[in-house]
C-alpha positions as CSV (number, residue, x, y, z in Angstrom):
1,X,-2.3,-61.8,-73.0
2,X,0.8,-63.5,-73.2
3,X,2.3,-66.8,-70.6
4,X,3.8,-64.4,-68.3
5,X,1.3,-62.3,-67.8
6,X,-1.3,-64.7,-68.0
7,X,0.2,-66.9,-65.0
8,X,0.6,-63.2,-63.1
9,X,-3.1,-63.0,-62.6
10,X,-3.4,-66.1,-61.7
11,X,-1.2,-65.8,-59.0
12,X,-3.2,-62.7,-57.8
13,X,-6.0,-64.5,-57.6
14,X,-4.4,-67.4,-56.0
15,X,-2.1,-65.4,-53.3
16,X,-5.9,-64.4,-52.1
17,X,-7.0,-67.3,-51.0
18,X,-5.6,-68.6,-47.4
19,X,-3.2,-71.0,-47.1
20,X,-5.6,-73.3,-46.0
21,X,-7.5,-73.6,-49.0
22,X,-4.8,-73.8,-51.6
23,X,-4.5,-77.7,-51.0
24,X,-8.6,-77.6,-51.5
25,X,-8.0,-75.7,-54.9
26,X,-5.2,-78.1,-55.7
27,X,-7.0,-81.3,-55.1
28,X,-10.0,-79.7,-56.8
29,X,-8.3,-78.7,-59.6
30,X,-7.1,-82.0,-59.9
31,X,-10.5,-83.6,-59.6
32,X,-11.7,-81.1,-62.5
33,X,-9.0,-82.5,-64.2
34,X,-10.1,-86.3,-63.7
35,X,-13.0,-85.4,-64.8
36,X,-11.8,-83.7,-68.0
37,X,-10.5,-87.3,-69.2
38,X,-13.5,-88.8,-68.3
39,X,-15.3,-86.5,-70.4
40,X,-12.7,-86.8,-73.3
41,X,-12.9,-90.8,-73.3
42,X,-17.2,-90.1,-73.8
43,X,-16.5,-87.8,-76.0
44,X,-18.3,-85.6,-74.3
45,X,-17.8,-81.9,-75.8
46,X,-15.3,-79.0,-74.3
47,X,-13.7,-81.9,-72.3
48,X,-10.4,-80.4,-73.5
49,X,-11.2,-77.2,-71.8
50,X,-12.0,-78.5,-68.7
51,X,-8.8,-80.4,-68.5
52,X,-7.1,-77.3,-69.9
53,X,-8.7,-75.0,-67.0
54,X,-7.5,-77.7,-64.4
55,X,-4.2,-77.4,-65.7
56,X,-3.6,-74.0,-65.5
57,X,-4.5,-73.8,-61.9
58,X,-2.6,-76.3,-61.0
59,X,0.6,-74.7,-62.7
60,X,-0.9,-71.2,-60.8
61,X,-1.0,-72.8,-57.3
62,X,2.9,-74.5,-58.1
63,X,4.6,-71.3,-59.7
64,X,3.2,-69.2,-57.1
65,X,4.2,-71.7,-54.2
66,X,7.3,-72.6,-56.1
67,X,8.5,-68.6,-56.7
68,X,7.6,-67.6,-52.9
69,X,10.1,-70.5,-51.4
70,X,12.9,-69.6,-54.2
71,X,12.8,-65.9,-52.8
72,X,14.3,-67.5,-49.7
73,X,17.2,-69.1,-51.1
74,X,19.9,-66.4,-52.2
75,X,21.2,-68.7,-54.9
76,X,18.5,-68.0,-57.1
77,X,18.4,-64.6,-57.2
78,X,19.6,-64.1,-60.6
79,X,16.8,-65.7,-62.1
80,X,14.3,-64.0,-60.6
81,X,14.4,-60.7,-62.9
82,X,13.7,-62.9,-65.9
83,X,10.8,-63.9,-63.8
84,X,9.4,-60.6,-63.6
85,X,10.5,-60.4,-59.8
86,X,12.9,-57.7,-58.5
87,X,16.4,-58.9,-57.2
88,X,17.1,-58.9,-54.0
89,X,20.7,-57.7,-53.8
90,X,22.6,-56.4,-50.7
91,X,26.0,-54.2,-50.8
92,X,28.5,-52.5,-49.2
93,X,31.1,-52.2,-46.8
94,X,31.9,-54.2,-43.4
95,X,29.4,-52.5,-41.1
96,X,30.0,-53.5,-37.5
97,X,26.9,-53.2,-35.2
98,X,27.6,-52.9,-31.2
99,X,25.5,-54.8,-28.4
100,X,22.8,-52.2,-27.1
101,X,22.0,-52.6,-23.3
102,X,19.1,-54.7,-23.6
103,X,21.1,-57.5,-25.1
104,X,20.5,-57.2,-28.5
105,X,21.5,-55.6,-31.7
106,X,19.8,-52.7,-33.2
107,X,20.3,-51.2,-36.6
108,X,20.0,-47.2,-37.3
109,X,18.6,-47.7,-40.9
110,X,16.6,-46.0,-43.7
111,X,14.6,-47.5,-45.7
112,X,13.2,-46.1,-48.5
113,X,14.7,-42.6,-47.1
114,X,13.0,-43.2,-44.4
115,X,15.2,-43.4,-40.8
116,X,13.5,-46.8,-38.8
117,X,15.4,-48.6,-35.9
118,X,15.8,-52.6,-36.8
119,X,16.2,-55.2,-34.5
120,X,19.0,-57.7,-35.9
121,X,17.1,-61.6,-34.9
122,X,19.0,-64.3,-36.5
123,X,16.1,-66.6,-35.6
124,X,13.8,-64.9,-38.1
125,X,13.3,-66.1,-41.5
126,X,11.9,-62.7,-42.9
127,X,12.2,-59.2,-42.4
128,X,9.2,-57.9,-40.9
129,X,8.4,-54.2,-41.0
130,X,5.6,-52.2,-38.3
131,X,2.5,-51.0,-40.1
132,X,3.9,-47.6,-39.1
133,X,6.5,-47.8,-40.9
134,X,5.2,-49.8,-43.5
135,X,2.8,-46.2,-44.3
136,X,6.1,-43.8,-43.6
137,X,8.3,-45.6,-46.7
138,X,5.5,-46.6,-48.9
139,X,5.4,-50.3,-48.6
140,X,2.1,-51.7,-50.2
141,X,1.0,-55.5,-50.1
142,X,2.2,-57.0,-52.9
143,X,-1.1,-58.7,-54.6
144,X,0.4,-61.4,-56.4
145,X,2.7,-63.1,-53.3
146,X,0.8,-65.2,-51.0
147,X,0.2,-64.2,-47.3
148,X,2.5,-66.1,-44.5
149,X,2.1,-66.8,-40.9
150,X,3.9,-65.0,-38.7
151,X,4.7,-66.2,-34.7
152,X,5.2,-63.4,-32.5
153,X,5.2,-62.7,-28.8
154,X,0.9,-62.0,-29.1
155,X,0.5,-65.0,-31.1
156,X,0.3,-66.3,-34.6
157,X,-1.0,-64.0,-37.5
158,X,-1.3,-64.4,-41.0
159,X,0.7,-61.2,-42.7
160,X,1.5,-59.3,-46.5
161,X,4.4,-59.9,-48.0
162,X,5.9,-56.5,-49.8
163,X,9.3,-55.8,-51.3
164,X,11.7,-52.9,-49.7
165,X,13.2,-50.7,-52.5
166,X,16.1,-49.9,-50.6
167,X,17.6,-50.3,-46.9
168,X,20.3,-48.5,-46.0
169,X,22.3,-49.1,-42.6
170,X,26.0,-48.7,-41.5
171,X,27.7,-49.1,-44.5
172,X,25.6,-51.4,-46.6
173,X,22.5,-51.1,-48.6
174,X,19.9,-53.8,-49.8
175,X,17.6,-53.2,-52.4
176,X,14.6,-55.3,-53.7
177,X,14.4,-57.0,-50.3
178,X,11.6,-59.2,-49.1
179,X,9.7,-58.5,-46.3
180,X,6.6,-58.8,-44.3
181,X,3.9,-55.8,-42.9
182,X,3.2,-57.1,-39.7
183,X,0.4,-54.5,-38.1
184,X,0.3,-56.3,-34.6
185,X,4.4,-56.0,-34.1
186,X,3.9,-52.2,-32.7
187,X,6.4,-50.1,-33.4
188,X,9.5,-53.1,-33.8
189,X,11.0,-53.7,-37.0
190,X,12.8,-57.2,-37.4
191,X,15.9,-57.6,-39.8
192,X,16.0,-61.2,-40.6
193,X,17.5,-64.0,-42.3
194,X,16.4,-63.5,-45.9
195,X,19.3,-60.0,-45.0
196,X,21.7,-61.7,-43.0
197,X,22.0,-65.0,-45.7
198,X,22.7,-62.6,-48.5
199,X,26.3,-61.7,-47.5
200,X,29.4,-63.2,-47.6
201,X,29.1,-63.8,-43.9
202,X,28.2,-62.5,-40.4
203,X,29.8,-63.2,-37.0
204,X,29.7,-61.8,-33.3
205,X,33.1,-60.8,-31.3
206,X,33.5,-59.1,-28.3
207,X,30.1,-58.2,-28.4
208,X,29.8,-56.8,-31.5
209,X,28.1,-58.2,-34.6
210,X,30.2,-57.7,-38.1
211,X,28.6,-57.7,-41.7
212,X,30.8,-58.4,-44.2
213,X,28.7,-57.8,-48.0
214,X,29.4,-60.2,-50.8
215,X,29.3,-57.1,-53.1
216,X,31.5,-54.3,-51.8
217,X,30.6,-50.5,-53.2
218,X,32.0,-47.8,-52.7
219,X,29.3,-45.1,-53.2
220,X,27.1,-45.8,-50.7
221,X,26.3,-42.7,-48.1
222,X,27.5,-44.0,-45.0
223,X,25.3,-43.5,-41.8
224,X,26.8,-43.3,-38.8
225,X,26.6,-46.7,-36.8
């Protein structure tokens, strides 16, 4: 088993622990490791392989942590392939999205082929997804990212994170995108921030929200807005 793949399972293992406990299995780990050099000074046999074990969890719990944030920030997309993470990458046209009568703005999207009304919230951090929708396009919890908590208007919940092949809405298409299944959200799907911060900007006049795509493309089947 090679680096990559080695630290993969670890991070499956870790991303099924909660939250809670990764700063237990951190200080643990480090503890094991403590003990590793005690061990070595005795000379006290397979002292190098307790320190080694120690290590590796350590470096699990930091890549894992480490890779989750950097899907947040746009800026590092490109190196997330090498990673062996897909690329979240949004396109398209200037899609322009009108205020609906209950005061917010609502997408007419696809995703995965599938047609799913989003609600456009700027104060979100991640695109959440219904667990009815999450079964109609296919999205599985992805085993290797770790769980995140989730506020909504019935509480805080601790939720999967899984990856959207492709969104289509308007005039623009993003593929690879993050998301959460959120099975308590009923039948609201959220477009959020980790969207919205991948295109060349965003802006609200006359009651009308406008998406301008870093990446214009030509092909893309437009939907009616």
């Amino acid at each position: 088993m090679d680096l990559k793949n080695l630290f993969a399972a670890i991070a499956e293992r870790i991303a099924a622990i909660p939250q809670s406990q990764l700063l237990m299995l951190a200080v643990g780990a480090m503890l094991v490791g403590w003990i590793g050099s005690m061990m070595r000074r005795g000379g006290v046999p397979l002292a190098g392989l307790v320190r080694g074990a120690s290590t590796i969890v350590l470096v699990g719990v930091l890549v894992t942590v480490v890779l989750q944030i950097a899907r947040l920030d746009p800026r590092l997309d490109v190196a997330m392939p090498g990673m062996g993470l897909p690329e979240q990458t949004v396109v398209g046209e200037e899609t322009r999205i009108p205020l609906a009568q209950d005061g917010h703005f609502w997408l007419q999207a696809e995703i995965n082929g599938v047609p799913a009304d989003f609600l456009v919230d700027t104060g979100a951090t991640l695109t959440a997804v219904s667990q009815t929708t999450a079964d109609a396009a296919g999205l599985e919890p992805n085993r290797q990212r770790l769980p995140v908590q989730m506020t909504t208007a019935n509480g805080t919940m601790t939720v999967s994170m899984t990856s959207i092949g492709e969104l289509r809405f308007g005039n623009v298409a993003a593929r690879g995108l993050d998301a959460v299944i959120a099975p308590n959200m009923g039948t609201t799907n959220v477009l959020g921030m980790n969207l919205l911060s991948r295109l060349a900007g965003w802006r609200v006049e006359d009651n009308v929200m406008i998406l301008t795509p870093n990446n214009p493309q030509d092909d893309l089947v437009r939907a009616s807005e």
